[in-house]
C-alpha positions in Angstrom: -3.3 2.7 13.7 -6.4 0.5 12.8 -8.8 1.9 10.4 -12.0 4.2 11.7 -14.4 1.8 9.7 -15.4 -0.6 7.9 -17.7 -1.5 4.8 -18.8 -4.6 2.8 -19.4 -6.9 1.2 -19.5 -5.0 -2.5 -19.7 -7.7 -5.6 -17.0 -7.1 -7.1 -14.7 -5.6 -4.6 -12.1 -6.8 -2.4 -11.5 -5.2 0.8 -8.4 -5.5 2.6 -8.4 -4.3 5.9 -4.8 -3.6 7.8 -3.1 -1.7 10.5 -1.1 1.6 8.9 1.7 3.9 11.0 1.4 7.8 10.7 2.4 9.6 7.5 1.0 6.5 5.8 -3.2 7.6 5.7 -4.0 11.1 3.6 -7.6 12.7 2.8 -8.4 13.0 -0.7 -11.7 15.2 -1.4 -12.5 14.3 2.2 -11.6 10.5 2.0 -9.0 8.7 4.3 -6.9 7.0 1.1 -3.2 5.3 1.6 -0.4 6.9 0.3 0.9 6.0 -3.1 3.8 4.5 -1.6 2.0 2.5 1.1 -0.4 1.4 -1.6 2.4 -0.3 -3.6 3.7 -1.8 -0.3 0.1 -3.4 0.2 -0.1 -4.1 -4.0 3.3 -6.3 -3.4 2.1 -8.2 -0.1 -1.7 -8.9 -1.6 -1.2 -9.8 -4.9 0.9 -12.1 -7.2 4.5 -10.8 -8.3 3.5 -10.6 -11.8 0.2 -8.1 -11.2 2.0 -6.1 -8.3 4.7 -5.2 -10.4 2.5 -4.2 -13.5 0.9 -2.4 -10.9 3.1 -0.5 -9.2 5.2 0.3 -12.5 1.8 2.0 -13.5 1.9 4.0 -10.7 5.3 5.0 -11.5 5.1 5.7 -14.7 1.9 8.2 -14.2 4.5 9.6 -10.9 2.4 8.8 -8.2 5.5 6.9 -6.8 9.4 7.0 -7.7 11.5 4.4 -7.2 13.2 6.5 -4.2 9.8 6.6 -2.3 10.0 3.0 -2.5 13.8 2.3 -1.5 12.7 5.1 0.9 10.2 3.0 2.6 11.2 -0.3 2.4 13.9 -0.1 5.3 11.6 1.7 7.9 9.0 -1.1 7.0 10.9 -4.4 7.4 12.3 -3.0 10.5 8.8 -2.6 12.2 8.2 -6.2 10.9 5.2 -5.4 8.8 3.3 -8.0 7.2 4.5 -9.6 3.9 7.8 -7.8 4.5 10.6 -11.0 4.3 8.6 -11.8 1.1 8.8 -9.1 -0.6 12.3 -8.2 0.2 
């Protein structure tokens, strides 16, 4: 799926736009956000090593995200051949 809109420039704000499958978009007070899960996939392809894992341990240290989400999702993802995904592998 391709995202509904778009927005931008913002000083100070990056804006990465990418395609997402279903199950991987939720509303949030009304917002279309990523899931936790797809949000660490896109932390790992986007930034360095260093700052995505800092990252994503964050997020699983405050349990937006277990480690089982992530092993969970990593097989379905490199098999569709998403972006970034022999990188991060």
């Amino acid at each position: 799926m391709q995202p509904s809109s778009r927005f931008g420039p913002v000083t100070g704000l990056l804006v990465h736009v990418a395609a997402w499958r279903e199950g991987e978009v939720a509303v949030l007070d009304g917002i279309s956000v990523t899931t936790a899960v797809r949000t660490c996939w896109d932390l790992a392809c986007w930034l360095d090593t260093v700052e995505a894992v800092a990252l994503i341990d964050s997020l699983r240290h405050v349990g937006a995200v277990s480690l089982a989400d992530l092993e969970r999702y990593l097989p379905r993802t490199v098999a569709s051949g998403a972006g970034g995904s022999s990188r991060r592998r």
